[in-house]
N, CA, C and O of each residue as an XYZ file, in Angstrom:
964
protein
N     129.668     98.121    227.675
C     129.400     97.093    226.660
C     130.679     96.323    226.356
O     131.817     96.733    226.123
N     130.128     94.978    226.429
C     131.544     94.473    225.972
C     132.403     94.103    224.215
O     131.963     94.265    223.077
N     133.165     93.799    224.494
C     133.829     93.438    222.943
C     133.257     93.054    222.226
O     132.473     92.391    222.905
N     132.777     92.820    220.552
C     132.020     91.785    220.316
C     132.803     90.465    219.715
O     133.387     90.363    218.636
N     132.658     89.655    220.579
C     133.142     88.451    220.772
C     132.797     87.517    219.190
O     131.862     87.925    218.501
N     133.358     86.665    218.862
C     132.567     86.039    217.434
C     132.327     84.726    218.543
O     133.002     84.087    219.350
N     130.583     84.772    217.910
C     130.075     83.546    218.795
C     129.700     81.960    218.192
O     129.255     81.727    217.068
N     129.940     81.177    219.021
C     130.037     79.553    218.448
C     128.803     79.713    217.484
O     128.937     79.476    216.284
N     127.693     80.085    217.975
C     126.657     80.024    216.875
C     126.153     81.524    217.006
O     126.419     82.151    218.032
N     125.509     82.039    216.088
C     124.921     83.661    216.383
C     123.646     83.135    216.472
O     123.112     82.147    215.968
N     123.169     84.250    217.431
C     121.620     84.161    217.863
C     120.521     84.437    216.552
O     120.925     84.947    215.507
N     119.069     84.027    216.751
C     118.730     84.337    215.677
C     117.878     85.871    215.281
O     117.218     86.238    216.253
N     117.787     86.610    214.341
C     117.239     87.611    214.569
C     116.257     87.697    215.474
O     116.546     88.659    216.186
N     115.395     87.284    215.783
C     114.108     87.213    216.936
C     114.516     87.375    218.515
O     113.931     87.899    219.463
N     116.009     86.572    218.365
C     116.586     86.404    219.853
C     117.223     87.515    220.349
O     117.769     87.534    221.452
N     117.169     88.652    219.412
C     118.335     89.935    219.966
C     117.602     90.856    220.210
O     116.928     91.499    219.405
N     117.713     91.037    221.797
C     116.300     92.239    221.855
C     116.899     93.789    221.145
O     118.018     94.018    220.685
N     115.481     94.881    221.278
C     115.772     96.085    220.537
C     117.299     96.694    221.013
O     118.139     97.061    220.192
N     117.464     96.726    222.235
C     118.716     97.405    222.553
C     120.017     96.869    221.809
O     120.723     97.595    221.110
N     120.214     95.753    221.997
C     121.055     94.950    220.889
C     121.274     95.389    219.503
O     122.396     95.486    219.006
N     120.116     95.667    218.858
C     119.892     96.195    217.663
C     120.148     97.362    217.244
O     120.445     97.678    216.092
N     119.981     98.420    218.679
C     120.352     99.229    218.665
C     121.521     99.774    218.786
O     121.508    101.002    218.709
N     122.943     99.076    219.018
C     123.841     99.301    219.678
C     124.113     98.366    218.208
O     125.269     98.762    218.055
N     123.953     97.670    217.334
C     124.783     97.458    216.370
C     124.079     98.307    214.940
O     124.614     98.180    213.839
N     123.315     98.830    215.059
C     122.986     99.653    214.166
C     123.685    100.953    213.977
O     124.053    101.541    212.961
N     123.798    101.365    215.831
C     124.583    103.040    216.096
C     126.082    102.545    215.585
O     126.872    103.225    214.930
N     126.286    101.066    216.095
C     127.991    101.035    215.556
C     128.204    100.740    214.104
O     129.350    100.699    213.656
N     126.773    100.457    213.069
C     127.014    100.491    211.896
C     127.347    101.867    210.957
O     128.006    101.949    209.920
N     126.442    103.194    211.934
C     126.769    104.093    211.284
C     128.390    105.063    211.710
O     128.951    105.864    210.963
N     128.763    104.712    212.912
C     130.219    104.871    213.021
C     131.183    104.242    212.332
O     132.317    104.595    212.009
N     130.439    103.050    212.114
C     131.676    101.990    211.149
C     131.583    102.748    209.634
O     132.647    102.830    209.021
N     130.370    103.306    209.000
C     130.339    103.783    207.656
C     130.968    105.369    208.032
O     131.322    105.905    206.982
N     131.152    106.073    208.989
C     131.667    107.446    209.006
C     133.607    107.400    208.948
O     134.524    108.147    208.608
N     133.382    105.721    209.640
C     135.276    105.410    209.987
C     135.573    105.092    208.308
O     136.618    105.547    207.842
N     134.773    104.417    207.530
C     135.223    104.190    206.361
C     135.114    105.394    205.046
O     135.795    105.635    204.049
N     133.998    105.913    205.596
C     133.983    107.197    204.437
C     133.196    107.011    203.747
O     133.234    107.623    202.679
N     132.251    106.210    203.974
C     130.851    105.685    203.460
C     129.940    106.765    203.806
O     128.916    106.337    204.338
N     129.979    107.879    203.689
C     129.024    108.933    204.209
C     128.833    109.962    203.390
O     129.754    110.119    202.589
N     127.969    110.705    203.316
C     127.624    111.808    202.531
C     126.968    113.109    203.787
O     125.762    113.224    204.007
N     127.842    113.814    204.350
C     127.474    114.638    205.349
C     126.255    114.047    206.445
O     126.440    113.265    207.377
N     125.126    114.603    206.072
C     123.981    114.354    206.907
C     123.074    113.849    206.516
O     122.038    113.694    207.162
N     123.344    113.337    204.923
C     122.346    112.518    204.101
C     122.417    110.764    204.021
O     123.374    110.212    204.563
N     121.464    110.013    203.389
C     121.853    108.819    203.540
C     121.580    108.254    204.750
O     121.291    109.000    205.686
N     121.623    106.904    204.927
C     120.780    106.153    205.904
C     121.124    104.479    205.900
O     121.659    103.720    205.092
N     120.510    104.329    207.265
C     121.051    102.633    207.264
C     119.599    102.295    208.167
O     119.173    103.097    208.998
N     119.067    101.267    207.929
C     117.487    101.251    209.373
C     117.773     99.612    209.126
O     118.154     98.976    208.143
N     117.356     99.196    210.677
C     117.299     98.098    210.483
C     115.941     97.744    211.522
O     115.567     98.477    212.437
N     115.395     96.599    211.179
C     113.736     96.322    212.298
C     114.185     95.739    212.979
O     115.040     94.854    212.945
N     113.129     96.609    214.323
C     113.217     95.898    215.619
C     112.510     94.651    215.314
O     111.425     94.530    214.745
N     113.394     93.615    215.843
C     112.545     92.043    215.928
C     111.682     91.559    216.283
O     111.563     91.576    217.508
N     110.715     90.939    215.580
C     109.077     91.150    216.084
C     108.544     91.822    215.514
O     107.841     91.189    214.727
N     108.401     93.083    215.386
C     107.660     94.190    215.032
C     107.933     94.640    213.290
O     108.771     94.326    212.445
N     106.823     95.464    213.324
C     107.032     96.063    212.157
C     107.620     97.486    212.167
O     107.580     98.271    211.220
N     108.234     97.730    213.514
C     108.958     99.156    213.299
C     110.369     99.009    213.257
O     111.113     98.173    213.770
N     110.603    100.102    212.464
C     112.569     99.923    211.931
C     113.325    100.985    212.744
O     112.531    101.915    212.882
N     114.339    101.245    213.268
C     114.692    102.040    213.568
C     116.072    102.812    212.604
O     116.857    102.077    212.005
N     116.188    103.978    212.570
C     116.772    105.025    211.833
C     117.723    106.272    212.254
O     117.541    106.771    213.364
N     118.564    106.704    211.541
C     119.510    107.528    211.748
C     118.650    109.338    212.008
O     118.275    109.908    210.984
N     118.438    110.035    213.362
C     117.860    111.518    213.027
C     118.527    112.245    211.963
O     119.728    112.474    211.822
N     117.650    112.530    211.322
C     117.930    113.907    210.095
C     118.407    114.783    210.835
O     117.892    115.331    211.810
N     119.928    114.997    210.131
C     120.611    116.229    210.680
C     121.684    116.114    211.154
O     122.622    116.908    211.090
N     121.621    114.984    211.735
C     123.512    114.527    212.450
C     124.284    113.869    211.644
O     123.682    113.279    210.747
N     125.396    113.770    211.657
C     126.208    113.176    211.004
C     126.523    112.240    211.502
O     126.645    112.278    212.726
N     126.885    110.572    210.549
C     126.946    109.390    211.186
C     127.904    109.099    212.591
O     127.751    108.232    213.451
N     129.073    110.294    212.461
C     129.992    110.185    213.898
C     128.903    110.279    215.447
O     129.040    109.724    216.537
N     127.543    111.495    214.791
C     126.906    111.440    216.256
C     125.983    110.666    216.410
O     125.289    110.949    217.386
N     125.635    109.685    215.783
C     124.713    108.633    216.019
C     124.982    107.923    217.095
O     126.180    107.657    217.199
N     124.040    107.362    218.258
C     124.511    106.535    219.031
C     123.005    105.683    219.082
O     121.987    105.794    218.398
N     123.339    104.866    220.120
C     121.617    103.700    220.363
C     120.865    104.637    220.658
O     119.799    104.721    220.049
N     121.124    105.398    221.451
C     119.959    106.442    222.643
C     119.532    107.323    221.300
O     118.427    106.877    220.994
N     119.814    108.138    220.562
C     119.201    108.732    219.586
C     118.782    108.223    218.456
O     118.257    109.092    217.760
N     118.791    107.088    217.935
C     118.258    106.287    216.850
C     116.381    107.057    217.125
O     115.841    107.452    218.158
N     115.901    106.994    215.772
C     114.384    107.053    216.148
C     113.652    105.588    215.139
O     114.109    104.810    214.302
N     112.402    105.784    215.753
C     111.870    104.118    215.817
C     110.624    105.024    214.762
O     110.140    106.154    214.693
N     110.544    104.023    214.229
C     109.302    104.606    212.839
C     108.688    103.265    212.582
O     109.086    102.126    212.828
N     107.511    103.768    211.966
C     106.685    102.559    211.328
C     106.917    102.716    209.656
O     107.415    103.666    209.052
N     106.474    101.674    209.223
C     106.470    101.194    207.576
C     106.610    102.502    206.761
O     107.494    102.545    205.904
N     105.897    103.454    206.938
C     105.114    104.730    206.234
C     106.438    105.666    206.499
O     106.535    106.685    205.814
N     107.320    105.411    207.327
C     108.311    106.288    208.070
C     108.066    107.044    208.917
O     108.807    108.024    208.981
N     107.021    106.937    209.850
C     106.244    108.047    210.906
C     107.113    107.497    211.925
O     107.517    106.334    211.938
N     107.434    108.575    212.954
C     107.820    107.973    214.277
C     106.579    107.850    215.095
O     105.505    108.449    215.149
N     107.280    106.580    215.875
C     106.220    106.084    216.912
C     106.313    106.050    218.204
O     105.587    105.451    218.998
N     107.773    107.101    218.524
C     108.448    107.399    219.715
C     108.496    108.796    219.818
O     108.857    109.295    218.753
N     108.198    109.866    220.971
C     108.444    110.845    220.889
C     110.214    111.355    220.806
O     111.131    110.979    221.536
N     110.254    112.288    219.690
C     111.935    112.581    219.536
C     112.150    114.070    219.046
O     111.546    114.497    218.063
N     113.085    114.882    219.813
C     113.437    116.072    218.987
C     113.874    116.332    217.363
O     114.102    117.445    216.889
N     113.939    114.977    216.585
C     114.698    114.976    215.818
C     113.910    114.520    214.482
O     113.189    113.534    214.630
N     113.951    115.100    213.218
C     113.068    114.192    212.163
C     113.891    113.082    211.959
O     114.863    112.593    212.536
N     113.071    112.769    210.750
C     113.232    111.574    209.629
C     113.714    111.665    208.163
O     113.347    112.610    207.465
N     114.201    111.090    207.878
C     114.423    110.979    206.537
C     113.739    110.583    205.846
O     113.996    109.444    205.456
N     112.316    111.358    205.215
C     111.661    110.343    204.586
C     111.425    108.896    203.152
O     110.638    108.017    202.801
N     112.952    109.621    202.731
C     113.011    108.425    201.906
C     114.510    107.031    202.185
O     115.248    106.343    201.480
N     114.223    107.302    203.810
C     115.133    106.269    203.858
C     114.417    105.056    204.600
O     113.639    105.034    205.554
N     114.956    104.078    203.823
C     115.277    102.297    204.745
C     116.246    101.599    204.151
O     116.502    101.828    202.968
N     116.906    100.689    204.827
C     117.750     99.978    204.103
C     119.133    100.683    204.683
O     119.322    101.353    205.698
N     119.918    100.309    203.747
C     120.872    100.635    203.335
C     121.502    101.865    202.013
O     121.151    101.559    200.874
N     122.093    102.751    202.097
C     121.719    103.796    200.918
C     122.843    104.869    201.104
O     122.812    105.748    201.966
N     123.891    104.676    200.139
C     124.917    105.773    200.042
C     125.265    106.179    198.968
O     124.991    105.577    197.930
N     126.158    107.643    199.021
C     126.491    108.132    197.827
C     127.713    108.302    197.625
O     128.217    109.238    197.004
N     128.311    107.325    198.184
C     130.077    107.031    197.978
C     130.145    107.325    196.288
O     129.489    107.020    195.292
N     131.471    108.183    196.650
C     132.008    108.370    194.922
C     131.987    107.312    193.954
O     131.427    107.394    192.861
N     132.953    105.777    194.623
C     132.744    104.695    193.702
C     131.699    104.277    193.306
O     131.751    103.781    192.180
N     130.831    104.279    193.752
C     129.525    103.839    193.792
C     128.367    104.404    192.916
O     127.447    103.689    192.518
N     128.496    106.007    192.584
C     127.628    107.299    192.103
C     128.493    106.880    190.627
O     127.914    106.511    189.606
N     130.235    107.045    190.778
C     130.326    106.339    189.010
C     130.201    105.503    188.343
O     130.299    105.491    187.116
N     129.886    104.389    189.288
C     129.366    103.086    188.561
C     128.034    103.254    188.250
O     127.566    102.551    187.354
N     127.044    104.382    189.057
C     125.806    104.274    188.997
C     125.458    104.760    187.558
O     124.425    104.376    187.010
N     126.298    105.573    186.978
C     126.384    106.434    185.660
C     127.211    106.319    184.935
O     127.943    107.172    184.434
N     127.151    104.693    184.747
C     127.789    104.230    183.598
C     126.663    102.989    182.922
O     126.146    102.104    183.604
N     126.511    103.131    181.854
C     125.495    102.175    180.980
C     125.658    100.852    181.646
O     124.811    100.335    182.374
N     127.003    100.268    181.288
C     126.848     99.178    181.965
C     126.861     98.535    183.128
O     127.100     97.355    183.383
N     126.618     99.309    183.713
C     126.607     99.138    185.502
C     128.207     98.334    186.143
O     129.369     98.577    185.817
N     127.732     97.463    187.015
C     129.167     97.048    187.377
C     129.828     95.992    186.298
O     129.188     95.492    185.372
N     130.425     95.883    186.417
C     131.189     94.844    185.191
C     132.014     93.916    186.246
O     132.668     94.265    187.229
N     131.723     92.381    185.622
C     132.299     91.162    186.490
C     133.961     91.330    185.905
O     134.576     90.615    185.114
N     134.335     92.412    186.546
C     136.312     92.242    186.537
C     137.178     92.060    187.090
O     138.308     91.928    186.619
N     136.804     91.997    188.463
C     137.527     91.367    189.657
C     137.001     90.490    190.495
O     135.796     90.265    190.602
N     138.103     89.837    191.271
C     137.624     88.781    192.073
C     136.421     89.095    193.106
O     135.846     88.272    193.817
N     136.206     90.335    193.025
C     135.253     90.776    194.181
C     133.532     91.067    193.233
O     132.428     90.633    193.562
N     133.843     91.812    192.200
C     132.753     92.203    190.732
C     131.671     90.828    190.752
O     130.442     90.838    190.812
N     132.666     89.603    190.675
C     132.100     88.275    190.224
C     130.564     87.943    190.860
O     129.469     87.543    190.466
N     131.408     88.499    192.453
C     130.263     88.243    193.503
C     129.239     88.315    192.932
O     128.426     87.406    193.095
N     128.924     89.443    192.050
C     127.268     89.775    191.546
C     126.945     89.466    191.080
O     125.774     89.339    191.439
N     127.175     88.907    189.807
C     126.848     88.278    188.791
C     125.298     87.449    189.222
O     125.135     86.731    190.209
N     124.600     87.683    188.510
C     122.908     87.504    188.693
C     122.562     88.262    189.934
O     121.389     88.549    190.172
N     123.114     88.450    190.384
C     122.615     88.648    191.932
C     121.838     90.387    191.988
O     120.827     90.725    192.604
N     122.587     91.087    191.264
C     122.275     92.442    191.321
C     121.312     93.040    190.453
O     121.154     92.820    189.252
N     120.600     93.927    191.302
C     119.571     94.765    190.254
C     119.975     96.088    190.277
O     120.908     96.445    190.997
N     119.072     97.223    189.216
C     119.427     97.696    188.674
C     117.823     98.826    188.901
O     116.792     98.186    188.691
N     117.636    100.050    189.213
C     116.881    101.054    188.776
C     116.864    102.385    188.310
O     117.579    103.118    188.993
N     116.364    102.864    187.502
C     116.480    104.200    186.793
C     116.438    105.809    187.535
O     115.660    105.543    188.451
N     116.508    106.116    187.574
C     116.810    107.408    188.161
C     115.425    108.067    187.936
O     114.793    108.154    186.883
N     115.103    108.512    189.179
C     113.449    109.219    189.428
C     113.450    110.310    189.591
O     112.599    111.104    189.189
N     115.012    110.684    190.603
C     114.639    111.327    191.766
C     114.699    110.836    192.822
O     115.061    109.686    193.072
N     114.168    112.083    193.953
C     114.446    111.418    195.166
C     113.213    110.228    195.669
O     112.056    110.612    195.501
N     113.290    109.645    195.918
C     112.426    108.321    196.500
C     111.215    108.920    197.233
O     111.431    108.672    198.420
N     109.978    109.623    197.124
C     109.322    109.862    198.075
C     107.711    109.640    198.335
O     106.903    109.679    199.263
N     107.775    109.331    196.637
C     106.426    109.107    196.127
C     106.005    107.274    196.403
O     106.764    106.348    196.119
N     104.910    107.163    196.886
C     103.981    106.204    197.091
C     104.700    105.118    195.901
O     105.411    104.132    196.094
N     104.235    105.692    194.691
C     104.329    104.636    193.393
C     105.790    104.490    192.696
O     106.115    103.739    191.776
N     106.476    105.318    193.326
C     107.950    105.801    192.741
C     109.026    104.275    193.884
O     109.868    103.455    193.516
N     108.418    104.549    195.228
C     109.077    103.153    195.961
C     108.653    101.966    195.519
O     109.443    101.025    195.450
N     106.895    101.796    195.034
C     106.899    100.627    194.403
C     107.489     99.944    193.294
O     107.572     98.722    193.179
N     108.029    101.094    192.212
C     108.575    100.597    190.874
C     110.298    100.282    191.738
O     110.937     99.268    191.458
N     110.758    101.189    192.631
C     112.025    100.152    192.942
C     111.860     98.734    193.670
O     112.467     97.693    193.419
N     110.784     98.993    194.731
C     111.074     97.698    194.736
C     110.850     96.526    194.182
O     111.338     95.493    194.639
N     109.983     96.569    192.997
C     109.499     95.905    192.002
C     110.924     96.006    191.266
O     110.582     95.916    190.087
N     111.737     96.083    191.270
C     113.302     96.607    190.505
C     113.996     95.302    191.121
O     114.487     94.326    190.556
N     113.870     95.610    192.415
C     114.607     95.036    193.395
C     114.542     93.634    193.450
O     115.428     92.794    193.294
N     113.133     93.505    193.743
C     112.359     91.895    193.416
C     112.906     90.898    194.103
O     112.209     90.809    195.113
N     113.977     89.873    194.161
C     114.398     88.638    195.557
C     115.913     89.555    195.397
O     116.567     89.165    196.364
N     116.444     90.193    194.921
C     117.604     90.753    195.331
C     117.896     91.387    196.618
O     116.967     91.745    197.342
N     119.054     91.543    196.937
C     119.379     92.320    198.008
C     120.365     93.513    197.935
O     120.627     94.274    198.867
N     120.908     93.560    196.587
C     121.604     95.028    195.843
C     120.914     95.488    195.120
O     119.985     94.887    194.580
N     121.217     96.697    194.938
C     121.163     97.318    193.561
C     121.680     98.926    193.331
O     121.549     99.846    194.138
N     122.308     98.980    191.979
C     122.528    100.086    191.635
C     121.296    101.241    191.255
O     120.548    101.063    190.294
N     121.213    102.303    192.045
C     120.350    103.127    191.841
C     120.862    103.930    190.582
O     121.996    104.282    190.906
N     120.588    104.425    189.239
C     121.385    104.802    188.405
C     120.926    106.331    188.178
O     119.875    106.931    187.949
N     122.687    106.719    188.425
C     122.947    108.149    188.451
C     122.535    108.467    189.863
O     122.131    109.594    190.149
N     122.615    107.626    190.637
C     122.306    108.058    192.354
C     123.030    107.633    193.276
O     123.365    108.364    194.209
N     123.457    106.166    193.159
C     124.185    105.378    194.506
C     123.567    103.783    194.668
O     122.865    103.147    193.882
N     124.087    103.419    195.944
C     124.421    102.045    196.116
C     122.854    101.971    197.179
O     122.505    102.842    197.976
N     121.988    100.423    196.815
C     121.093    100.434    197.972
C     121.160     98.724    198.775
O     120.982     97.766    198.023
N     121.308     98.568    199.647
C     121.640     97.063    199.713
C     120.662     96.879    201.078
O     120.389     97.829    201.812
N     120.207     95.581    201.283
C     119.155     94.939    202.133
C     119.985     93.777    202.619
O     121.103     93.378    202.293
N     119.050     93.335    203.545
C     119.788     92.076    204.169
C     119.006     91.411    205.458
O     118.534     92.226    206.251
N     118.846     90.189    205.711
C     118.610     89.981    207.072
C     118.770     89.981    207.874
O     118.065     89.489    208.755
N     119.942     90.618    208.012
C     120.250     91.049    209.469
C     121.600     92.181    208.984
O     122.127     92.280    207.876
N     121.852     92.828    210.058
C     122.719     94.183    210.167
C     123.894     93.654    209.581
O     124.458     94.218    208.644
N     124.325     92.501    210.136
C     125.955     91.917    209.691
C     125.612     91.292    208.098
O     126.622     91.353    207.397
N     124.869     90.931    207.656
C     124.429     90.670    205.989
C     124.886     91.705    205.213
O     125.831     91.801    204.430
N     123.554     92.882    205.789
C     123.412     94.301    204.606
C     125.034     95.159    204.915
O     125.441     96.080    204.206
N     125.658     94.689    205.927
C     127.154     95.517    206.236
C     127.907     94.590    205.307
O     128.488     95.317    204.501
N     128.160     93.338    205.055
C     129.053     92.767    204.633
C     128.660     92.962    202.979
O     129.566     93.030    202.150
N     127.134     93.050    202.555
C     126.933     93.203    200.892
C     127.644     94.784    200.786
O     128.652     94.888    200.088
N     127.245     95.688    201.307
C     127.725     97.285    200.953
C     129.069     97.041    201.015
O     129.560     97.538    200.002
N     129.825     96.583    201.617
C     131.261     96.601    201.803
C     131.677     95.618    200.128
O     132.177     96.272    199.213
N     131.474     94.476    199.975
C     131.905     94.002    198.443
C     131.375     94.768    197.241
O     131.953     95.069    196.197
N     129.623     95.106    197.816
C     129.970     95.938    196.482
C     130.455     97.313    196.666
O     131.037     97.643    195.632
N     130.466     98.256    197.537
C     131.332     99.436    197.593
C     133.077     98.948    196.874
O     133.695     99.549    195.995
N     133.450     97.822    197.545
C     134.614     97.207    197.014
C     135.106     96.942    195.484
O     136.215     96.920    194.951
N     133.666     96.735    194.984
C     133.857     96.173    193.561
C     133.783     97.387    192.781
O     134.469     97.611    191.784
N     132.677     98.378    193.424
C     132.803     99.769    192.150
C     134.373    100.571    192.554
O     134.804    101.162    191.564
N     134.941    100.652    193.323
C     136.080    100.721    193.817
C     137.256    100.470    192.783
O     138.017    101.336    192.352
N     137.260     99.320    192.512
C     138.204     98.376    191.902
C     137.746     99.059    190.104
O     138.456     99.642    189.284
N     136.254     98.641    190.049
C     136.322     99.227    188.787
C     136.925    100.229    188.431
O     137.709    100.148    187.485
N     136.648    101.797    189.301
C     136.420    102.902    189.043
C     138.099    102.881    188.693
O     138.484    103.118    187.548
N     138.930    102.611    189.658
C     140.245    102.351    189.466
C     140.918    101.711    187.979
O     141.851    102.100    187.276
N     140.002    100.582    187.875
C     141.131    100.020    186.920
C     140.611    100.810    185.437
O     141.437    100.879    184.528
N     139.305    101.364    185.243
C     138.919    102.227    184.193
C     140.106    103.346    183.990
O     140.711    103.541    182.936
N     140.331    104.134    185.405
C     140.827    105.121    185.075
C     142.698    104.851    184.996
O     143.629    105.603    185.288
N     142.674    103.871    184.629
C     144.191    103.496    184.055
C     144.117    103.554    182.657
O     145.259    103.537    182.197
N     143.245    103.617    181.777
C     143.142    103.578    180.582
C     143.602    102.515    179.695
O     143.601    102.583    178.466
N     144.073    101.336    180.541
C     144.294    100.229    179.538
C     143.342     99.014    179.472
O     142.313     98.745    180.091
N     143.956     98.448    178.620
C     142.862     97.662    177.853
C     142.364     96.371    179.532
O     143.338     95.850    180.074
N     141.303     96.117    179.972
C     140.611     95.201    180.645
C     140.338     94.309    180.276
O     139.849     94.300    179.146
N     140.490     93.084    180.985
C     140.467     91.453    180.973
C     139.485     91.230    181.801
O     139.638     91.306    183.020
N     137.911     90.804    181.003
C     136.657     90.698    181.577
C     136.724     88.923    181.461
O     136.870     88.405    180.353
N     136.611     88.145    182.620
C     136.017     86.708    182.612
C     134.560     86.681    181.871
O     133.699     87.550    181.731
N     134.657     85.148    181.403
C     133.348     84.912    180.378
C     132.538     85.101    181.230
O     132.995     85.343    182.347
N     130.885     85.066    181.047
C     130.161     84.226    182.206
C     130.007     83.465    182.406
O     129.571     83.612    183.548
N     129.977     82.178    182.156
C     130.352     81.054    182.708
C     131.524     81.067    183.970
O     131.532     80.443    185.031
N     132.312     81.851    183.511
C     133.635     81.974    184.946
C     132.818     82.933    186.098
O     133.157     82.955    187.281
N     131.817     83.627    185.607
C     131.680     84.958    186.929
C     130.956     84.250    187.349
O     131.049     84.189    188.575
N     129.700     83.193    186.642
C     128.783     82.860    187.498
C     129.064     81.326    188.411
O     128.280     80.965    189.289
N     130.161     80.625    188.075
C     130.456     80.279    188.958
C     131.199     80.720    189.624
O     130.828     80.140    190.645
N     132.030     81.325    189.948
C     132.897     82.087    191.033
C     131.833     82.933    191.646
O     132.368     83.496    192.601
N     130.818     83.226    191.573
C     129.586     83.734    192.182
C     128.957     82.687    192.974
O     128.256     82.958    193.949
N     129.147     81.703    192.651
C     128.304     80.143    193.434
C     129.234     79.893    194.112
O     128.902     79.667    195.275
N     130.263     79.826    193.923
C     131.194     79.689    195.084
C     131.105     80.410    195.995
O     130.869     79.944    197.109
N     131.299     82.013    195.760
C     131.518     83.173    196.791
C     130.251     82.928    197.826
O     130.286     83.129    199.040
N     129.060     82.420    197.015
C     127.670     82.157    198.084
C     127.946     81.056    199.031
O     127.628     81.097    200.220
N     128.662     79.887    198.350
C     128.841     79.061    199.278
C     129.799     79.367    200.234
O     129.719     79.021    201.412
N     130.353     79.761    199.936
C     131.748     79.663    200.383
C     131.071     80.646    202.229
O     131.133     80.134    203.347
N     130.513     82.069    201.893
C     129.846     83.124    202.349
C     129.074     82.473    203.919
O     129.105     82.939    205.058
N     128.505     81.393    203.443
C     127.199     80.734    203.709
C     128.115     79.631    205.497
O     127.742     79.488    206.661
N     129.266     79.180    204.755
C     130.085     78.262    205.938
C     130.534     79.438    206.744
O     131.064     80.503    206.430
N     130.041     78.749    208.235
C     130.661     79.812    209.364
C     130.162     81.176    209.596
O     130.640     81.895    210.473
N     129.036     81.604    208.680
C     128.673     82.486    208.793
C     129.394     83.807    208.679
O     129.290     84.742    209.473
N     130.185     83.762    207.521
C     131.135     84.614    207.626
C     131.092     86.095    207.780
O     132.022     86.759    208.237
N     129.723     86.662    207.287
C     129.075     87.618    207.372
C     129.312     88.201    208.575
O     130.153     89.080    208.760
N     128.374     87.594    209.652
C     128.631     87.710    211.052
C     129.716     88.243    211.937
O     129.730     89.151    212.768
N     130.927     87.112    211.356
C     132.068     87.133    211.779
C     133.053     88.340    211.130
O     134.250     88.527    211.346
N     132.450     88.833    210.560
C     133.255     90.235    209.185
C     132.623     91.088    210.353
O     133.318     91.531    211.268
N     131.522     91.252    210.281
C     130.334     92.237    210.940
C     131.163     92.580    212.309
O     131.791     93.634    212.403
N     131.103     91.218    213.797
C     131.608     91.602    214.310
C     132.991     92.125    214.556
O     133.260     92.866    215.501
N     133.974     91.652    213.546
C     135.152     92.171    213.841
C     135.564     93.808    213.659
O     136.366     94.493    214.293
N     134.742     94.114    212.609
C     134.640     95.665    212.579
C     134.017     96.161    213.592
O     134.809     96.978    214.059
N     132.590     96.165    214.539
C     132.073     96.241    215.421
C     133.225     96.211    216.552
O     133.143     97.223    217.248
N     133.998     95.579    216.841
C     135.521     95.451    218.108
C     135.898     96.973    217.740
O     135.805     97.852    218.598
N     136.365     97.271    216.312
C     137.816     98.043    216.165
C     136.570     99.696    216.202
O     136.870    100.712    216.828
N     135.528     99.573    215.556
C     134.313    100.791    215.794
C     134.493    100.815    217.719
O     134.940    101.846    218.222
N     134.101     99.597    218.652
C     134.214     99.639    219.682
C     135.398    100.401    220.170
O     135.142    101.461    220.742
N     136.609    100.067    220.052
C     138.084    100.638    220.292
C     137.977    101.881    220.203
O     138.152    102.447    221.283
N     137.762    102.531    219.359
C     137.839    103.891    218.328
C     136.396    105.398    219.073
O     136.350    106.556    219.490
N     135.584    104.284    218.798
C     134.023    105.353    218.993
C     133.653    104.523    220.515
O     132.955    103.557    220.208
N     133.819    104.549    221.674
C     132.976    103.465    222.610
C     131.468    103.901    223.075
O     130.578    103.246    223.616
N     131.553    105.704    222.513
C     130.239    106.484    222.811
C     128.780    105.927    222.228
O     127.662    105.915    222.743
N     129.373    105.373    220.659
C     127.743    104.763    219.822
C     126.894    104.156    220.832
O     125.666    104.234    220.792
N     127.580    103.519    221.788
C     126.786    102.169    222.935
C     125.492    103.003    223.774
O     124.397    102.632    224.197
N     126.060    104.018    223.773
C     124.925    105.109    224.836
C     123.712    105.438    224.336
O     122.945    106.143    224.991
């Protein structure tokens, strides 16, 4: 497999067949094991094959270092596999979904993230917010999140972790990374114990319209996406198999 190159224009989701998908999905979960975005053998990243209504997913049981394309399993909506595989499922995973430390203390704090850094701002309207159930497994228990969720593509699961969506792999990688970034920054500047300098809203929510625009030229997403994808390439070259 080769480098991933940043391309004059990126193809559109429809245009990247499953293997493609597969080979940046396996290098998404090496890229979250290189960063420490992991919680042993729990947690999950799925992204859909194009066309279809089946997603493909991390096997229950390995840890994100042994993920590669060839072991991903392919499931439908319900989470059933639709491929024969030695390996289960996670049944309450899709998406995006971790239990990074920064992330679990922001989740269990009243006020969720707070617009305090240049990175925080990003959210401002943008993020939602759901209550703590439990684990995700029930029929009516996924509908009230995603009824939570609603046109968003974050949200803080509270007292649980970070869940982020996206249209494509390089989207939902580049949202987990600012906001993993931003509870980060919080968790940090809380535990200095001095007094914090919160922008009005009026300042977060435009510096939020910016960050979209700004996001939106060049596709920067993409271009974030693949450059981590190179240095995952360098490091792990096995995910490709």
């Amino acid at each position: 497999m080769k480098a991933f190159a940043v391309p004059a224009k990126p193809p559109s989701a429809a245009a990247i067949p499953t293997t493609a998908t597969a080979r940046e999905l396996a290098g998404t979960y090496r890229l979250f094991a290189q960063l420490g975005w992991h919680d042993l053998i729990y947690n999950q990243i799925t992204a859909r094959v194009p066309g279809t209504e089946k997603f493909l997913i991390n096997p229950f049981g390995l840890m994100y270092r042994e993920v590669t394309a060839s072991n991903l399993l392919k499931i439908d909506l319900h989470g059933h596999k639709v491929e024969p595989s030695p390996y289960s499922t996670n049944p309450a995973g899709f998406a995006v979904h971790t239990h990074t430390t920064a992330g679990q203390v922001v989740s269990c704090q009243r006020d969720g993230l707070l617009p305090l850094s240049f990175t925080s701002v990003f959210y401002t309207g943008r993020l939602a917010y759901h209550d703590f159930e439990g684990i995700t497994l029930e029929r009516e228990q996924s509908q009230r999140l995603a009824a939570d969720l609603g046109r968003s593509n974050v949200m803080i699961l509270r007292n649980h972790g970070l869940l982020v969506c996206g249209a494509s792999i390089a989207d939902a990688f580049a949202d987990h990374y600012l906001l993993q970034r931003a509870c980060e920054v919080q968790f940090a500047a809380q535990a200095t114990g001095a007094a914090l300098i919160q922008p009005s809203n009026d300042i977060a929510t435009h510096a939020a319209e910016q960050f979209d625009l700004s996001a939106r030229k060049g596709d920067q997403n993409r271009m974030l996406f693949d450059a981590m994808l190179r240095w995952t390439l360098e490091l792990n070259p096995d995910f490709c198999r």
